[in-house]
N, C-alpha and C positions, 0 to 999 in steps of 0.2 A: 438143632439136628443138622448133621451136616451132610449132602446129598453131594456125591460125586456128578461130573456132566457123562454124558456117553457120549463118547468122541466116534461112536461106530466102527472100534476093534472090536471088542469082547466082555457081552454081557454075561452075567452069572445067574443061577435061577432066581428064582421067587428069597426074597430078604428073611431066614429064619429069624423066629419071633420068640422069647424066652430069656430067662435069663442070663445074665453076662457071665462067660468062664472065666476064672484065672488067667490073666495073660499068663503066667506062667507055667499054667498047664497044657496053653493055645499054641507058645511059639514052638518052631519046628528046629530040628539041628540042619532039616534037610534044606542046602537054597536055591533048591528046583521046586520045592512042598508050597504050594500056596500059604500055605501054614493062617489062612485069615481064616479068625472063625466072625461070625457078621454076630454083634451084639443086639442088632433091631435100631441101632440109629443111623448106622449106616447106610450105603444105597445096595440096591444090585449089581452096580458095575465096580471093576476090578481098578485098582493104582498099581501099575507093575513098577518094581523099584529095581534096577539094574545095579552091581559093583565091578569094577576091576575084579581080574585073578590076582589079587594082593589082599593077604589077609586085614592088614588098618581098614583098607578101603571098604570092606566088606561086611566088617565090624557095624563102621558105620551106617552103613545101610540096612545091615540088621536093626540099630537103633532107629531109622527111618521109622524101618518096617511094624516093629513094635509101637513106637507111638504113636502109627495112623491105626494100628486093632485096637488100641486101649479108645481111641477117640468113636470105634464103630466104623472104622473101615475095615472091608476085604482088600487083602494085596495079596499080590503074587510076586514071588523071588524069582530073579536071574540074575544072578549071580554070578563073579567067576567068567566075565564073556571075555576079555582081555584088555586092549589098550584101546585109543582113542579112535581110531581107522574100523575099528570093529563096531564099539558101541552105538558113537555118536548119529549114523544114519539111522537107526534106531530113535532115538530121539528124535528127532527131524522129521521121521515118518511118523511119529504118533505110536510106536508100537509100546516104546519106555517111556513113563511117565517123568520119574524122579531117578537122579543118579549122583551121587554123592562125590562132588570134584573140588579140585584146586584151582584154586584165581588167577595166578602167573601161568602156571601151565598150561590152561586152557585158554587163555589170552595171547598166550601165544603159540597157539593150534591154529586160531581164526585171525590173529594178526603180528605175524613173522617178526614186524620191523617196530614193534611198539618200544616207547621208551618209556613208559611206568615202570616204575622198581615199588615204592610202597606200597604197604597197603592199602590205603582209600584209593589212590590213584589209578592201580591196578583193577580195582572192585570198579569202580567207576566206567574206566576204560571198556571193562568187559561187557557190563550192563551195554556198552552200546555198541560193541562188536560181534556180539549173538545176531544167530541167524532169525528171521522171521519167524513166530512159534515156540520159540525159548527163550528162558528167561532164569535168571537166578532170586533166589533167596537171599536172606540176611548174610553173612560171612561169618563165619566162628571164629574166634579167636585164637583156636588152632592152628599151628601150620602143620606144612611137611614140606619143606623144602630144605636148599642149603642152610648151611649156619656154620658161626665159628665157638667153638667153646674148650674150656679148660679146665681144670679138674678143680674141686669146691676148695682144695686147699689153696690152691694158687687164686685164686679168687678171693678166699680170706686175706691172703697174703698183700694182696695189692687194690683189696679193693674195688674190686673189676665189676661189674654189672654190665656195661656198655662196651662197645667198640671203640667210643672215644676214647675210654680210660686206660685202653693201650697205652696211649700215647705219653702217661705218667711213669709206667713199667720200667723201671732201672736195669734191668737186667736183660742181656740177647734174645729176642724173640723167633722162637722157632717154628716154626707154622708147617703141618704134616697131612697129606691129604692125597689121591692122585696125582700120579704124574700130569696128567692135563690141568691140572690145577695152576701149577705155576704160568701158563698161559692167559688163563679164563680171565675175562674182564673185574670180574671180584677177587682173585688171588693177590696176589704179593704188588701187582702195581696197583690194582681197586683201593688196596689198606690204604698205600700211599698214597693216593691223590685225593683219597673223598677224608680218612683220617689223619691222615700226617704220621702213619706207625710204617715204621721199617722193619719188615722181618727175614730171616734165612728162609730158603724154602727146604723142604726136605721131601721127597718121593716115599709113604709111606705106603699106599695102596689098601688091600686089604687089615691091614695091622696097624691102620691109623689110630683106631681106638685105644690099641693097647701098647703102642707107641707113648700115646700120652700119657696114658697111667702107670707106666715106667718112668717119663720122663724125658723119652728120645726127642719128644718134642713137646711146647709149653700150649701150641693151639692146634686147634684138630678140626678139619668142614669134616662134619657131620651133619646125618640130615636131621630135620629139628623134631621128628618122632622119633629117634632109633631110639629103640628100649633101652640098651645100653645107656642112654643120657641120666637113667634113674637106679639102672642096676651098678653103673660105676661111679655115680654118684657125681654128676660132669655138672656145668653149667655151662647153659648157650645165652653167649653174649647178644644183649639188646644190637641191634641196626637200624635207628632212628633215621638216618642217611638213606637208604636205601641202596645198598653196597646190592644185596640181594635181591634178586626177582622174588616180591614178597607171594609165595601162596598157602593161601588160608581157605580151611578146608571151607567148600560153599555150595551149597542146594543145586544143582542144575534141573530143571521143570519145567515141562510143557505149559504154554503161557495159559493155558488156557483151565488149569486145573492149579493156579499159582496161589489165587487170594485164596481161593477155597479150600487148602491144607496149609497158608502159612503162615497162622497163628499156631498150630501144633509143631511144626520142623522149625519155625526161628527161636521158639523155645527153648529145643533141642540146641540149633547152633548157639543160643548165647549162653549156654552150660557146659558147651567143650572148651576146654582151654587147652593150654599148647600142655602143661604138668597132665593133665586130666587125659588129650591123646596118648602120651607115651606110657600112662598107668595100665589102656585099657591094652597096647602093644604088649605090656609084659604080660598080664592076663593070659595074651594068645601064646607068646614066644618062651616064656617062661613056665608059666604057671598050667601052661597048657588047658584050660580050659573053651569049651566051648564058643563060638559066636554068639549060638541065641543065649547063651549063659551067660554071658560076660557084658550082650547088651543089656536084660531084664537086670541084672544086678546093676549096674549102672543109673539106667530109668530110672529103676527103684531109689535109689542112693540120693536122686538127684531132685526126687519127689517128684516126676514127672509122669509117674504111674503108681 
């Protein structure tokens, strides 16, 4: 039975006693709706889960939210607060529990000058640049960050899985992305010095995507959820190297309520994949469906409820 602590925000009444609903008659659309119904294994007191105003982000915290009511917790949604200057004291003070982040970018929020690019190292790095009171979770396998990739055909053609295998490509490589791009530490000189690939730049901006799948250009930074990666049928090159500030979506959690929900949320992160993120993005972008819709199907899919 798992018993939330009370940290002394905000208790909930007396724990109803009765039978378990349908989570999917429980979850709410609304993500201001407390939307927990307490199944009786629960505690009294509330897990408030916070997201970005960014629908991925939100998504996931819906799935949060879902799989602490299926285990017999009450949570309450806040949803929708905005970026990190907003949330984060929030967390810090104990108000937000759980909140659904990335590993590069929150590593460096609280450490500017870090030089972790991969994954572990970054996961690592952060575990020990958190403020007193927080703490992370497992890492999903998911990102959302930059990336390079190139349309499935061109990938068939040469073989390409990785950023190394640039470097076999016979042909001009044309790389298409923001104008700042051609700057950035991972642009056109990062390829060169960490893979040995030479490529043109080209200032695509907005129409980078569809630059490549014309052709105007053969690679494209894209970020590694855009829907698009599955709607145009794209492949994002592996970065074994660490060209990229790697961030992978990861649990952020007040330390003190961590062991006691993270056998239900690492779960959840080690059943997100980076295909599995950009699936549930089309869900939202595409297919328009709902949040709590698209997490309970999900859950479900994954047998996690």
């Amino acid at each position: 039975m798992f018993t939330a602590r009370n940290k002394g925000r905000l208790a909930l009444g007396a724990v109803v006693v009765g039978a378990a609903l349908a989570l999917s008659g429980c979850a709410s659309g609304d993500p201001l709706d407390s939307g927990g119904t307490d199944t009786g294994s629960g505690s009294s007191d509330t897990i408030v889960i916070g997201s970005q105003a960014y629908y991925s982000n939100e998504i996931i915290a819906e799935i949060y939210a879902q799989a602490l009511e299926n285990a017999g917790y009450t949570v309450e949604r806040n949803f929708n607060i905005g970026q990190r200057d907003a949330y984060l004291p929030s967390l810090e003070d104990g108000t937000i529990d759980l909140f659904p982040e990335y590993t590069g970018n929150l590593l460096q929020y609280y450490e500017p000058d870090t030089t972790a690019t991969t994954s572990d190292d970054v996961y690592a790095a952060l575990k020990d640049a958190l403020p007193d009171g927080l703490t992370v979770l497992d890492q999903s396998p998911a990102t959302d960050q930059d990336s390079y990739n190139v349309t499935k055909a061109f990938a068939d053609q040469y073989g390409l899985t990785s950023l190394d295998d640039l470097a076999s490509v016979d042909v001009p490589l044309i790389l298409g992305g923001a104008p700042e791009l051609e700057e950035r530490p991972y642009g056109p000189t990062g390829l060169k010095s960490l893979y040995g690939v030479d490529v043109q730049f080209q200032a695509t901006g907005d129409t980078t995507v569809e630059d490549l799948v014309a052709g105007t250009v053969n690679i494209a930074n894209v970020y590694s959820a855009d829907p698009r990666i599955q709607t145009e049928d794209l492949v994002t090159l592996d970065d074994p190297k660490g060209l990229f500030l790697a961030s992978n979506v990861v649990p952020l959690v007040n330390a003190d309520i961590a062991d006691e929900i993270a056998d239900i949320i690492n779960a959840v992160s080690a059943k997100l994949t980076p295909a599995g993120l950009i699936a549930l993005n089309v869900r939202s972008t595409v297919d328009q469906k709902s949040t709590d819709a698209i997490a309970t199907q999900w859950l479900n899919g994954q047998g996690l409820i």
